[in-house]
N, C-alpha and C positions, 0 to 999 in steps of 0.2 A: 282263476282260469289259467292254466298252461298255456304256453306260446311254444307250436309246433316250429320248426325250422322246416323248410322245404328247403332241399338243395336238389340239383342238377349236377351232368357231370360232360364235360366233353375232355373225348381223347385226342389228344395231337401228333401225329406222326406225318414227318414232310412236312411238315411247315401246312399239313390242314388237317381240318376234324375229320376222324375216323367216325364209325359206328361202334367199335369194340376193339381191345384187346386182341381178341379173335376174332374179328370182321373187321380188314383193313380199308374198305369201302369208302369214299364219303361219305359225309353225312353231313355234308354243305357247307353253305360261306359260316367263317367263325363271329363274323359281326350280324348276320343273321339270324345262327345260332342264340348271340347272346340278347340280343333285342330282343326273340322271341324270348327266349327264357325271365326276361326282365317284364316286359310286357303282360308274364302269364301269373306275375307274384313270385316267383323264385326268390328266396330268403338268399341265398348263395351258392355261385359255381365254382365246381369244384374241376380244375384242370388238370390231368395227366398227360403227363410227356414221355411218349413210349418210344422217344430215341433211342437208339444205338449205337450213336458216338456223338465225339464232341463238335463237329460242324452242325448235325443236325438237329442237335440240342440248342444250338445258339440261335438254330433256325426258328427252331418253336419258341424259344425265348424273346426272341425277337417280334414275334408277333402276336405274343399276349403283351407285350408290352407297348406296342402300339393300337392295339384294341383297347388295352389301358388306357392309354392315350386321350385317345377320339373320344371314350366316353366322357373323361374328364371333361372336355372342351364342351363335348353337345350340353353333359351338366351346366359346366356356367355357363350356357348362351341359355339355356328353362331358366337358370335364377336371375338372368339380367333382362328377362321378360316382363 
C-alpha cells in the first residue's frame, strides 16, 4: 500500500498568514493555522514568505521560528505526560 503525503500550505506576508499569493487577506492566527492543520492529519506544511525585502523577511522568519518553538516545548510536555 502507498503512503499518500497530505501537505498544507500557509503564506506569510507581515509577519502573518495570508490566504494567497493573490488574496493578501488573513487567513488567521499562524499557531491556529498550524494546530488545525496538525490536528486534521496534515503529513507537512509547507511555508511561503512572500516578502519583499529584508526587514520583513526576518519578520516571517522570526515567527516560524518561534511557532517552531512552541511546538517543540507543547511536544515535550505530551511525552513527559
Amino acid at each position: 500500500m502507498k503512503h499518500k503525503n497530505i501537505v498544507a500550505t500557509i503564506y506569510l506576508k507581515n509577519g502573518e498568514a495570508v490566504k494567497s499569493p493573490s488574496d493578501l487577506s488573513s487567513a488567521g492566527d499562524l499557531k491556529e493555522l498550524t494546530k488545525l492543520y496538525n490536528d486534521s492529519g496534515i503529513d507537512k506544511i509547507l511555508i511561503y514568505d512572500l516578502s519583499t525585502g529584508d526587514e520583513e523577511h526576518e519578520k516571517n522568519k522570526e515567527l516560524v521560528q518561534k511557532q517552531y518553538e512552541e511546538a517543540e516545548n507543547e511536544n515535550e510536555d505530551d511525552e513527559e505526560s
